[in-house]
C-alpha positions in Angstrom: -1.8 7.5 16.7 -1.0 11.5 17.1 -2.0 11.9 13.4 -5.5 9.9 13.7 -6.0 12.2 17.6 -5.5 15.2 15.8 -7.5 14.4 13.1 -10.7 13.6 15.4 -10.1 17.2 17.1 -10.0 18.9 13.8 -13.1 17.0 12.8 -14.8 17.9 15.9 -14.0 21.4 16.0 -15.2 22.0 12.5 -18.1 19.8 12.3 -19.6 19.9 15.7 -23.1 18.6 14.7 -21.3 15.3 13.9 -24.5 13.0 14.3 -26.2 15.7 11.4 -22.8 14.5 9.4 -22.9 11.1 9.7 -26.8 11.3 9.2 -26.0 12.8 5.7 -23.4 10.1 4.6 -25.6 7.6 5.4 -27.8 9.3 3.1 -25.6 9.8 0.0 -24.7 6.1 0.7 -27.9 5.4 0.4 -28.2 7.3 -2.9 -25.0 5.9 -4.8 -27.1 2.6 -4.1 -30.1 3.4 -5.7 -28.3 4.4 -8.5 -26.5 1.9 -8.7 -29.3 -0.1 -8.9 -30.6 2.1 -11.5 -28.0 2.3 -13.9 -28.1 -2.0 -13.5 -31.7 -2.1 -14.6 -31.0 0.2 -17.5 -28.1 -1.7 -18.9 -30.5 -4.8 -19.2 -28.1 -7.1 -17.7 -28.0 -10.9 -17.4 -28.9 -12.4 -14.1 -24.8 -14.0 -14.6 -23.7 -10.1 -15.2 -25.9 -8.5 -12.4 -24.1 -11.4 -9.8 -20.6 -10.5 -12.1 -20.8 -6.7 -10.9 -22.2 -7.6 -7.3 -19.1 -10.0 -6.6 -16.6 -7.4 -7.9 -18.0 -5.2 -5.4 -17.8 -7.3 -2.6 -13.9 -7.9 -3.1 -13.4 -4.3 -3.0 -14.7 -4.4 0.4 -13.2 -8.0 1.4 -9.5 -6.6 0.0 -9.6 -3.8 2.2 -10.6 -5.8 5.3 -8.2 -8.5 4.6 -5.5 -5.5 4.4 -7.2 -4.3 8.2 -7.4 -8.0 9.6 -3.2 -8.5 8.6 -2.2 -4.9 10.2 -4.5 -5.7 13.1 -3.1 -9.5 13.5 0.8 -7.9 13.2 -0.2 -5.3 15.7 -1.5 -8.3 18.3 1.7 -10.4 17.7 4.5 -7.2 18.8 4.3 -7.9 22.4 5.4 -11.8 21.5 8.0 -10.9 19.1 9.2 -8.4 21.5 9.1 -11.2 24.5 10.5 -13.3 22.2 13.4 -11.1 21.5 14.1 -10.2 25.2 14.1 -14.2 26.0 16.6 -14.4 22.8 18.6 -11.3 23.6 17.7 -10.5 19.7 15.7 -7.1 18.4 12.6 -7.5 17.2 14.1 -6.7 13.6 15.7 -9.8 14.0 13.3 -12.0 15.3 11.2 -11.5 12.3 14.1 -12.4 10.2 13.9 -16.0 11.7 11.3 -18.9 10.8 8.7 -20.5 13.1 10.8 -23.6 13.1 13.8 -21.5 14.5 11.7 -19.8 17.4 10.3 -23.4 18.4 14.0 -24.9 18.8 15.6 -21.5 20.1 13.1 -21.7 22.8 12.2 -24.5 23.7 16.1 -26.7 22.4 17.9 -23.9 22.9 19.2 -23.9 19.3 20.0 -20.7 18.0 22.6 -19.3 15.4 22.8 -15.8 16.0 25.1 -14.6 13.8 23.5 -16.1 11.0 20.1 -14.5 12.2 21.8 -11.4 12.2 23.1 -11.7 8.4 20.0 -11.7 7.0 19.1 -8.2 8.5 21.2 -6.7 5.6 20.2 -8.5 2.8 18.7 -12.1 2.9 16.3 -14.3 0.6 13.5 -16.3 1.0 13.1 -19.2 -1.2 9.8 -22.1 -0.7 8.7 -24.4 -2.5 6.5 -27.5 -1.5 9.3 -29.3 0.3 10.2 -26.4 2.5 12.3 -23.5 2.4 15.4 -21.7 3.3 17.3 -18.4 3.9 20.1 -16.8 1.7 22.3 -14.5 2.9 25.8 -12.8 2.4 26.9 -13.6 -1.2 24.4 -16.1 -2.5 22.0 -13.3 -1.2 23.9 -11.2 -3.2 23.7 -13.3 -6.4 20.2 -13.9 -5.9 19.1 -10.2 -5.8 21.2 -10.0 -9.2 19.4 -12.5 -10.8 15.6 -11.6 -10.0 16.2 -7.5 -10.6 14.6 -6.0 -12.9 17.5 -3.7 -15.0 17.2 -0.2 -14.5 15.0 1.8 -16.6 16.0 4.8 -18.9 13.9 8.1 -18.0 11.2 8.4 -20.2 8.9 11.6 -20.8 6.2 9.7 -20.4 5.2 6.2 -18.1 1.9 4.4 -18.9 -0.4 2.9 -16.4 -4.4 2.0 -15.7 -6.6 5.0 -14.3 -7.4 4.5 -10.8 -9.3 7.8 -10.1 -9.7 9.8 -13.3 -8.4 13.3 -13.1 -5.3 15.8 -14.3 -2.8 17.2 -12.0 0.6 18.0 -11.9 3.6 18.2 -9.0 6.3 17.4 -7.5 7.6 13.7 -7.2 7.8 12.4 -3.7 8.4 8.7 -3.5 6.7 7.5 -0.4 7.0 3.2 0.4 7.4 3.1 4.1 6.3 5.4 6.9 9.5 7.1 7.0 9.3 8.6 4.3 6.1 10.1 5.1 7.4 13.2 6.1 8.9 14.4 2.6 5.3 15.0 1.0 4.3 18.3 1.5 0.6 19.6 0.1 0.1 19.4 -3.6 2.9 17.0 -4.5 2.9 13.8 -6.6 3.0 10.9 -4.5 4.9 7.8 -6.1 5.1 4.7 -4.7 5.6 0.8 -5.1 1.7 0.3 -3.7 0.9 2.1 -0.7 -1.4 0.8 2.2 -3.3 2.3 5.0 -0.2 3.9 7.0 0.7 5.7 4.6 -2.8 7.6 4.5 -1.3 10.7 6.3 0.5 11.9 3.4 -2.1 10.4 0.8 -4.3 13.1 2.3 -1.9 15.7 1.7 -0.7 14.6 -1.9 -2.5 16.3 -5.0 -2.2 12.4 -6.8 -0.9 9.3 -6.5 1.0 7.0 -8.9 1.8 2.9 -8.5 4.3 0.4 -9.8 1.6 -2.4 -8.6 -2.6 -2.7 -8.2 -5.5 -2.8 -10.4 -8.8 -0.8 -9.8 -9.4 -2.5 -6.6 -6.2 -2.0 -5.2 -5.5 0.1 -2.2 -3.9 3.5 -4.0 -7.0 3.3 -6.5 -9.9 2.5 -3.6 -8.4 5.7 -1.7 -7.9 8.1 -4.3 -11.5 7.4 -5.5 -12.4 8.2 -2.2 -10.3 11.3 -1.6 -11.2 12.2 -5.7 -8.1 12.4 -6.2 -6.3 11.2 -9.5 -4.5 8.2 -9.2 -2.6 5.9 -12.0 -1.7 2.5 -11.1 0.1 -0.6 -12.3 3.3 1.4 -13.8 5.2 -1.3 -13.4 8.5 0.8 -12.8 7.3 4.5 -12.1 8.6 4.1 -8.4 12.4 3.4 -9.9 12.3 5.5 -12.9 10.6 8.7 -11.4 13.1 10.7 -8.9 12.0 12.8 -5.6 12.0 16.8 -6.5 10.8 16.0 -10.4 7.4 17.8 -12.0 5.5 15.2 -13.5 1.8 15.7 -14.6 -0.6 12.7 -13.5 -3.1 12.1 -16.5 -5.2 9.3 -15.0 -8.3 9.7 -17.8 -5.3 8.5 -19.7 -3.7 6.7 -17.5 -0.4 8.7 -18.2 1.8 10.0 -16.0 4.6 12.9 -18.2 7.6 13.7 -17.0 7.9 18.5 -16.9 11.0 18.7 -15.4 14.0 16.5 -14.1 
């Protein structure tokens, strides 16, 4: 919330004609449709194509909203997992660790195995299928984890990926996959991730590029950096793993190439 505050004053500060701003963004939005349009009518397009391109548009803006509605639901359901919790004498860590079928018969039967709750917080595993699921922890977690790990990967000069944002830049690894670690990225550096998402925008906005194990051109790292300009490679696969915080990498995203300078 402090970072979004300060970033109104700033905005306000500097711009203080906003209405005039958002009168000209309206505007430009207004031109990237017509030509849009233009460039559709000039490729001679099916009717099949024209509806092809206008759908792939539309999930841009439908991924992104899903993305808001989930944060927005999550950020509705903290006062009941924290009610929960207090009613449980549990954390809210470890409330979320527990299925809906657990929270019904803790609360309303009573039956609640705490210790085994509290397991999972360290490592646990998930596994559903159509007849239900159940949790793994301790050393069948252990095995589990194992089994579905991907072996580590050798350094390589160079890690191949889709362009998100075309562009060349180079800096310094950060690896950046929860809010935490926010606070390592400093201005020009390389931000690395597994696939980032909307609170991690803070240090997006300082980072000089970005680079993904996950997404494709409509993913969150790629719908960002085209907005910020900034460029972006995505789907890596193992960047996030291989890549190590305080390396010099340059970020070819016209290539979709991202070359390790220094270790």
């Amino acid at each position: 919330f402090e970072h979004y505050l300060k970033s109104l004053v700033r905005l306000v500060n500097a711009d203080p004609d906003l209405a005039a701003t958002l009168r000209r963004e309206a505007e430009q939005m207004d031109t990237v449709v017509i030509e849009r349009k233009r460039c559709l009518e000039s490729l001679s397009l099916s009717k099949g194509q024209v509806c092809f391109f206008d759908a792939w548009g539309e999930f841009m803006v439908t991924k992104i909203y899903r993305r808001f509605a989930q944060l927005f639901a999550l950020y509705r359901m903290v006062p009941v997992i924290e009610d929960i919790g207090r009613r449980l004498g549990l954390t809210i860590k470890e409330v979320k660790f527990m299925t809906t079928q657990e929270i019904h018969a803790a609360l309303f039967d009573r039956r609640l195995d705490v210790e085994a709750v509290r397991a999972r917080v360290s490592l646990s595993a998930y596994y559903a299928d159509a007849t239900g699921g159940a949790f793994y922890s301790g050393k069948m977690a252990e095995r589990i984890a194992k089994e579905i790990e991907s072996p580590a990967q050798a350094l390589t000069q160079e890690i191949r990926g889709q362009c998100g944002c075309p562009g060349v830049v180079s800096g310094i690894v950060r690896i950046v996959n929860i809010p935490e670690d926010m606070s390592k990225v400093s201005v020009g550096d390389i931000l690395v991730s597994i696939s980032t998402q909307p609170d991690l925008i803070p240090a997006m906005k300082k980072a000089a590029g970005f680079v993904t194990d996950q997404g494709g051109v409509t993913s969150h790292a790629a719908i960002v950096a085209r907005e910020m300009n900034k460029p972006c490679v995505i789907g890596t696969k193992h960047a996030s793993k291989v890549l190590k915080d305080g390396m010099k990498v340059e970020v070819d995203a016209n290539k979709g190439v991202v070359r390790v300078l220094t270790e």
